[in-house]
C-alpha positions as CSV (number, residue, x, y, z in Angstrom):
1,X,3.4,4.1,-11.9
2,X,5.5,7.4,-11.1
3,X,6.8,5.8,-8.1
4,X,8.1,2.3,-10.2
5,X,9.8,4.6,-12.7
6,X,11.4,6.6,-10.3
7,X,12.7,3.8,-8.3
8,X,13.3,1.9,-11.6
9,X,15.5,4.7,-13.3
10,X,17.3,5.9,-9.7
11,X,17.5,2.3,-8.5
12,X,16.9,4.1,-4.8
13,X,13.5,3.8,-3.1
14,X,10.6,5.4,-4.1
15,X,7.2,6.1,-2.3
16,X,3.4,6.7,-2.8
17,X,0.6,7.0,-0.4
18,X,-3.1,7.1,-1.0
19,X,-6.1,7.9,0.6
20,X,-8.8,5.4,2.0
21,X,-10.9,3.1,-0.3
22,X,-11.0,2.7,-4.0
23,X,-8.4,5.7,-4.6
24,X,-6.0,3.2,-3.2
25,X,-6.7,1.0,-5.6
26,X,-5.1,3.1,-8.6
27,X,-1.9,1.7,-7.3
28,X,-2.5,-1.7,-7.6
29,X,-1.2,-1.3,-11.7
30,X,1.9,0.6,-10.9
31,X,3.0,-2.2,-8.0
32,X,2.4,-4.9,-10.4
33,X,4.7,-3.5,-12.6
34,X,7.0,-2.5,-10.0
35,X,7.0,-6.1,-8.8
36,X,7.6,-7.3,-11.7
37,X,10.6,-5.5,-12.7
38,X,12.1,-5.7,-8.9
39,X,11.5,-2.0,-8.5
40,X,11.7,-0.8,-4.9
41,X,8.4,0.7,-3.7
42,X,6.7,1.5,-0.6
43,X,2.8,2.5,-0.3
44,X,0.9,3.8,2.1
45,X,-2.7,3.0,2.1
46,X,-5.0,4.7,4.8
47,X,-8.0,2.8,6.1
48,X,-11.4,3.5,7.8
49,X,-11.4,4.2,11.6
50,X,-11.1,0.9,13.2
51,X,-14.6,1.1,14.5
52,X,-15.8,1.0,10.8
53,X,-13.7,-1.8,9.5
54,X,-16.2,-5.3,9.2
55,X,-19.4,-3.5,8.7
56,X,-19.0,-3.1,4.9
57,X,-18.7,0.5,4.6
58,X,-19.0,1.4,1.1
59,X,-15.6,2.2,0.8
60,X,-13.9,-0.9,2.9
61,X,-11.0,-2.6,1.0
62,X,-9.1,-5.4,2.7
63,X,-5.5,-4.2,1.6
64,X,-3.6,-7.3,2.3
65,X,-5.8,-9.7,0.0
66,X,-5.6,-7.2,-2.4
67,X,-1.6,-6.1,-2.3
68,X,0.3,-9.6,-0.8
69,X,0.7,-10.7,-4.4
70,X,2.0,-7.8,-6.0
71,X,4.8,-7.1,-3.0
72,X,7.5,-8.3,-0.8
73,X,6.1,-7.3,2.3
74,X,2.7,-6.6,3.2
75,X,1.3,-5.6,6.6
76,X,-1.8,-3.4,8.1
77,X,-0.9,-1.4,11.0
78,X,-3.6,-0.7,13.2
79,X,-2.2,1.2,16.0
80,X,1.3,2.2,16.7
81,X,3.2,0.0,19.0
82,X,5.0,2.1,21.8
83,X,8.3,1.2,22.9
84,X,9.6,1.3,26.2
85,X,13.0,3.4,26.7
């Protein structure tokens, strides 16, 4: 909710970033609001190691079900895409 006020009050970008599981999901309040009032956030969740994901781990949470409807643009990245020079 820091993060929608900031961005709200400044009008500039502002970011948050949480750690894997339910922490995470402490956020999902402050984007609503953020949504809502056109606030410009970013967050970034972390997520299990890949080789964990789709066994439910007690502390899975499938991100984009639970974030596309509170945001403009929602997206997992699994592994970093290398670009060739």
């Amino acid at each position: 909710m820091a993060a929608g006020a900031d961005a709200m009050l400044s009008g500039k970008l502002a970011a948050c970033a949480g750690s894997v599981g339910p922490g995470s999901l402490h956020f999902i309040n402050g984007l609503y609001e953020s949504h809502r009032n056109r606030a410009p956030v970013v967050l970034i969740a972390s997520q299990h190691v890949r080789d964990e994901i789709g066994f439910d781990f007690p502390q899975e949470v499938d991100y984009k079900t639970v974030y596309a409807s509170c945001s403009v643009f929602c997206e997992e990245v699994a592994q970093p895409r290398r670009r060739s020079v």
